[in-house]
N, C-alpha and C positions, 0 to 999 in steps of 0.2 A: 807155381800155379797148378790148380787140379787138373788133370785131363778136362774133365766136365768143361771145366772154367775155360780151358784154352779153346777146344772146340764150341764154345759159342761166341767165342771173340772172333776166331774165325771164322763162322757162322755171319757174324755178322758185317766184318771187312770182306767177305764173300757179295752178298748182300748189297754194301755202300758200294761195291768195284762193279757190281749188276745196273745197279742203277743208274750211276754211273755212266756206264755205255749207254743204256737207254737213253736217257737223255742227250746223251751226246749224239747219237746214231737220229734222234728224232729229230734236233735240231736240223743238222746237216739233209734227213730225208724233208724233213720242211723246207731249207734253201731251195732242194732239188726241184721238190714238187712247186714251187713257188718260178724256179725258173721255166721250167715245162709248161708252166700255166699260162705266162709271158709268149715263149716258142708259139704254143699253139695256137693263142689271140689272133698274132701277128699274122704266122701262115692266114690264117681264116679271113682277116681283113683285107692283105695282100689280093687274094683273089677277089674280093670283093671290092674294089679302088674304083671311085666310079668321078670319073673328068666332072667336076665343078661340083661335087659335094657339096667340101665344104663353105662354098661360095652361098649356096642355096638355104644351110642353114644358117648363117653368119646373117646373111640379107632380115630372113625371116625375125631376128633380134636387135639387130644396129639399124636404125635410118638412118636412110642416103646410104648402102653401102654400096661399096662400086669399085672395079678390080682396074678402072680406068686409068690407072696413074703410074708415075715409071717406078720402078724399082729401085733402081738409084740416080743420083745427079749424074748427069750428060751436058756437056754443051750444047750439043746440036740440040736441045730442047730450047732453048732460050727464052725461059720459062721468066725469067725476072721481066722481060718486055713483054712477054705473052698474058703474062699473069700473074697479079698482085698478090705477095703473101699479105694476109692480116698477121702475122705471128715472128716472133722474132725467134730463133734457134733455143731451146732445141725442138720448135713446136712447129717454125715457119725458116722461111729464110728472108724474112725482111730483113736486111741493114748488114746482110752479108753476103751479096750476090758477088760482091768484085773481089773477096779473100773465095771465096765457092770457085768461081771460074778463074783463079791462080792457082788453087789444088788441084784443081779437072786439068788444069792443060799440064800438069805435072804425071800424072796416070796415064791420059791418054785411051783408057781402057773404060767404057761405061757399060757393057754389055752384060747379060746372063750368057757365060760357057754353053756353045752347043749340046753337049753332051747334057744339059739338065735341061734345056731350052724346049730340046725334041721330045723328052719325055710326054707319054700319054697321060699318065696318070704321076703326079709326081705324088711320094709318100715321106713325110718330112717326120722326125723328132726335133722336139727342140729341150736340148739335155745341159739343165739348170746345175748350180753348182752345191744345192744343198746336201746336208752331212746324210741324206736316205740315199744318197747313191754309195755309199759307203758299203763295202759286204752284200750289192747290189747281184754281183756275178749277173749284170747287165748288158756289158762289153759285147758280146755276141750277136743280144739280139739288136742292139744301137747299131751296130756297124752293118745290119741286113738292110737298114731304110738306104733309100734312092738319096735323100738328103739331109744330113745331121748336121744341125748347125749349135754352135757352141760359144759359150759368155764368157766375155773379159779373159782373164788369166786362168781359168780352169784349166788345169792338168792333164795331159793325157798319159805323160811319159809315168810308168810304175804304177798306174791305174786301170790299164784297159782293162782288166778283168772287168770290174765293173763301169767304166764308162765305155769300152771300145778304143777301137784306134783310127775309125773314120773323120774325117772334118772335112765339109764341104763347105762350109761359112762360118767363119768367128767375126762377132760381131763385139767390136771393144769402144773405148776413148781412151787419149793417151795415157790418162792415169791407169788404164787397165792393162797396157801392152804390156806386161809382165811377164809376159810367156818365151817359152824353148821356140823358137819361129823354126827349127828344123823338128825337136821330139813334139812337140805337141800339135805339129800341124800334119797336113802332105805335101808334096810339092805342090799340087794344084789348087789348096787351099786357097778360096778369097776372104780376104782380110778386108773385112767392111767396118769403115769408120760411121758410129755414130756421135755426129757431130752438136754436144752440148753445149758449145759456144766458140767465137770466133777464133779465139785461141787455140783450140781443135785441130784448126785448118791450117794455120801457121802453122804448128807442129809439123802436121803433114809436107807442107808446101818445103821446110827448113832439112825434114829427113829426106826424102826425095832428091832434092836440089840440094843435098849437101852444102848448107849453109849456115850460119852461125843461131846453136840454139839458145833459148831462152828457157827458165824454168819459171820465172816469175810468174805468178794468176794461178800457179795449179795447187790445186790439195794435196800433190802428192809428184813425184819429180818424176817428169817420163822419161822414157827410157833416150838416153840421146844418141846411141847408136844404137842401131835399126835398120842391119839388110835384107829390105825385103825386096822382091822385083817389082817395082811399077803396074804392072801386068797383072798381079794379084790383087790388085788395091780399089777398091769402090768406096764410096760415099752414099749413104743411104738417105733414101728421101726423109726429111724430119717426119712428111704427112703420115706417116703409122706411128712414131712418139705423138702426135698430135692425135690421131686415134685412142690409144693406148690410155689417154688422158681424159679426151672428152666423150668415148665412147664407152669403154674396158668398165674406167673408173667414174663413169659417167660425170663429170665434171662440166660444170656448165660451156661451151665456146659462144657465148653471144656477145660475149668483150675479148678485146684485145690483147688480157692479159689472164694467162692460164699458171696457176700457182704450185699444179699437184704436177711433181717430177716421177715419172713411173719408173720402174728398178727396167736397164738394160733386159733382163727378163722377161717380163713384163712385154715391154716393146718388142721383144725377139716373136711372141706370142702373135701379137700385134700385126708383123710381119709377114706370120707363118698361113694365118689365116684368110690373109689378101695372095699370098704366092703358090700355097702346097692345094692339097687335093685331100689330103690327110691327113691330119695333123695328131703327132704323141706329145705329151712330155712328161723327162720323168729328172727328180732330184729339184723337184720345188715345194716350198713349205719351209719356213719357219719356228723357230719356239716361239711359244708365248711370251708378250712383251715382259710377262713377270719374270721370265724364266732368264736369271743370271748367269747360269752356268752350263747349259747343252751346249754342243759346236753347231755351227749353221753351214760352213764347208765342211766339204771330205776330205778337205786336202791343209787344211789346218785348223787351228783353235782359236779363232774367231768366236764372240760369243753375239748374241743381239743387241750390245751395247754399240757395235757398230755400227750395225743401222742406225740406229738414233741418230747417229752423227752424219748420217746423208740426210735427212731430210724426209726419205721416204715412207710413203703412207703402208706400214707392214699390213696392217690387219684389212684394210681396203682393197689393197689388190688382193689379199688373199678369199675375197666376196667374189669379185673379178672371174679371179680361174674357178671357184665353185661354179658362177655363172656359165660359164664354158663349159665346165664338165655336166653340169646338171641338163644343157640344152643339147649337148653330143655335138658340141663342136667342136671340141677336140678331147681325148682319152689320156688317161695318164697310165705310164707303166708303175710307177710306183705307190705309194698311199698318199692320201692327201689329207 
């Protein structure tokens, strides 16, 4: 080869190895500048946290709303004599008050932990399991909030970069208990059961009381050994999946029977917005139903064929959290 000839070859792998870097150097200054952009929201928000917020805008869109109601099931409520559900689980607790108060007297614990209780301004994310959390390098700013609370079996162990390593609430059913209960939680973690039907409860009532389990009725086998401490353990009130439903996804409640099942998610939203003062979320969204082949976790390859097979209304809730974001009831960290 000519001289000439050689030096425009490497002219130009000079050139490809130039640009090369640029791009790459861009990228990564995009991550950066994209995490900064996150840092600084927050700081800014942080000082700005003001007790009942987001109560004030929540009200201003949902009739009837009202922060009146427990947090989670209690006995000393004695709410089945008190007062009538219309709705059977996971929306009410009609026709399951007496497996309810045989999982309660198993806990013994129905309370909010002091340490979140006292808070003035409590500032929550609620960090969803979708594949935007992926290359998120989120981890950080997640674990700054007062309260992160976290879905089903989502991962923490090998992910906190991007999700963090705080958890103040995981909110499951037993088909979701699929997690590291020491890597993916803390110790003070509460483990809050949402309860989609009375089998639920059993579960609970069987792990607890170490008792003879059953796998029969579930879509999916829970886990039959499960040491958690009692003390960590809540039952959440269905009334915010009954929100979640008749409100979120505006579904009618003037009958008795409610048909639209909102994604754990969803309801987490649901909850966040009756408890926090401020509410994030980030790693929610979907592909499009056409779309066969994107992942929908970060944490495996799961495609939206799955959803189909829950039942869940994909593209409705995702009107839902628009709804939300567009009225600044709550902000998201990631794209939506």
């Amino acid at each position: 080869m000519k001289n000439s000839a050689r030096k425009h070859v490497s002219g130009l792998m000079i050139m490809e190895l130039f640009a090369s870097a640029v791009i790459f150097i861009g990228i990564n200054l995009y991550r950066r500048t994209d995490y900064y952009r996150y840092s600084t929201s927050y700081e800014h928000i942080q000082a700005a946290c003001t007790p009942g917020d987001i109560a004030t805008k929540a009200a201003a869109i949902f009739p009837n709303y009202s922060r009146n109601h427990s947090i989670f099931l209690q006995l000393s409520d004695y709410f089945w004599t008190q007062t009538s559900s219309l709705y059977a689980l996971p929306f009410g607790t009609n026709g399951s008050e007496e497996l309810i108060m045989q999982a309660l007297a198993c806990t013994n614990h129905y309370q909010i932990p002091q340490e979140i209780d006292r808070l003035q301004c409590r500032r929550c994310v609620v960090v969803g399991n979708g594949y935007r959390m992926k290359n998120s390098s989120l981890g950080e700013i997640i674990d700054k909030y007062d309260i992160v609370i976290r879905l089903n079996n989502g991962p923490v162990h090998n992910y906190k970069n991007d999700v963090g390593s705080k958890t103040t609430l995981r909110l499951f059913y037993p088909e979701s208990a699929h997690f590291n209960l020491l890597l993916d939680n803390n110790p003070e973690t509460l483990m809050v059961l949402v309860p989609f039907k009375g089998l639920d409860l059993k579960w609970l009532k069987t792990i607890l009381n170490d008792e003879k389990r059953n796998k029969t009725g579930f879509w999916r086998s829970p886990p039959l050994i499960w040491k958690v401490k009692p003390e960590n353990i809540r039952i959440l009130n269905p009334y915010f999946m009954n929100v979640a439903a008749t409100k979120l996804l505006m579904h009618s409640d003037k009958t008795k029977k409610i048909s639209i099942k909102p994604t754990t998610g969803l309801m987490a939203i649901s909850f966040a917005i009756h408890f926090c003062d401020l509410v994030h979320i980030a790693g929610f969204g979907y592909p499009a139903p056409s779309n066969k082949t994107d992942f929908i976790h970060y944490y495996d390859k799961s495609t939206i064929k799955l959803m189909k097979k829950t039942g869940h209304k994909v593209p409705l809730e995702a009107l839902a959290i628009k709804n939300l974001l567009r009225h600044n009831v709550i902000k998201n960290l990631t794209y939506f």
